[in-house]
C-alpha positions in Angstrom: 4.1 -30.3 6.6 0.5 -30.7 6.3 -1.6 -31.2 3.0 -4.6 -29.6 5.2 -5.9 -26.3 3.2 -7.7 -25.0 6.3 -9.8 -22.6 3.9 -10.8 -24.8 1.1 -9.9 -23.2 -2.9 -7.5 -21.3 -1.8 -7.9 -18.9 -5.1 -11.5 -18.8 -4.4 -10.6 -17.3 -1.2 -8.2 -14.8 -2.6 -10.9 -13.9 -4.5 -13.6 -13.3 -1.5 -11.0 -11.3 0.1 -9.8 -9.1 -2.9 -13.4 -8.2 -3.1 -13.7 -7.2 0.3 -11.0 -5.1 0.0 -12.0 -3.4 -3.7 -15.2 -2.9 -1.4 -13.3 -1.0 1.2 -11.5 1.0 -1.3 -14.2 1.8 -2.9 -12.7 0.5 -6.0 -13.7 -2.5 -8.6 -11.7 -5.8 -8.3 -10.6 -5.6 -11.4 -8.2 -2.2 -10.7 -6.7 -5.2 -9.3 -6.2 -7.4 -12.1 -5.9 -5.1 -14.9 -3.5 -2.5 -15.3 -4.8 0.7 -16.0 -7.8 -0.7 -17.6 -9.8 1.6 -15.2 -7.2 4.8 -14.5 -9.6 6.2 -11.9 -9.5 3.0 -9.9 -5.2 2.8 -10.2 -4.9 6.6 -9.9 -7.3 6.7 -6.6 -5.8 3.7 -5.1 -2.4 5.5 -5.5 -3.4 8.2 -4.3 -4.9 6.2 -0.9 -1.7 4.8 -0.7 0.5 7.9 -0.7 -2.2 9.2 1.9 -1.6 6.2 4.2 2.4 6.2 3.6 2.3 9.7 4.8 0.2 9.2 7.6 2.6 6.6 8.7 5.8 8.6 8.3 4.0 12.1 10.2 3.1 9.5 13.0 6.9 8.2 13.5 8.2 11.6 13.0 5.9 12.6 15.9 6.9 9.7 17.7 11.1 10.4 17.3 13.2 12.3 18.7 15.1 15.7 17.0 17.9 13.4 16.6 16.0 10.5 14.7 13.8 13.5 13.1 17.3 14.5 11.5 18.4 11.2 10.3 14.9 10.3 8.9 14.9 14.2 6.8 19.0 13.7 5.7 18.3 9.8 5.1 14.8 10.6 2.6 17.2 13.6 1.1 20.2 11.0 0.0 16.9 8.5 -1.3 15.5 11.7 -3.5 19.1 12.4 -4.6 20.1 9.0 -5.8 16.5 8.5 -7.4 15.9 9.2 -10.6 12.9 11.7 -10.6 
């Protein structure tokens, strides 16, 4: 195994890239680091979230058959049931 850090500091880095991504979101880095110091920030990255989730699960369910459509409903019901909401 190599020593080589082919990007330098790699915190540094993490850093450069956390901010490009706070600048996708449209979000400040720091809804990153701090929790809930900026409840807009956590509650709209939630929110982002739960919208890509979804978007995810309505294109698989599109993409299954009725068969898998029916495991993937009875399989989230059992999930809600033995979660404590």
């Amino acid at each position: 195994m190599s020593d080589h850090m082919p990007y330098g500091n790699t915190a540094v880095r993490s850093g450069h890239f956390l901010a490009h991504i706070a600048d996708a979101l449209d979000v400040p880095p720091s809804a990153f680091h701090e929790p809930c110091a900026d409840r807009d920030a956590v509650r709209q990255l939630a929110q982002m979230a739960e919208t890509a989730l979804l978007t995810l699960v309505q294109d698989h369910l599109h993409r299954s058959d009725p068969e898998g459509r029916a495991r993937f409903v009875e399989t989230v019901k059992a999930m809600a049931g033995n979660a404590n909401l």
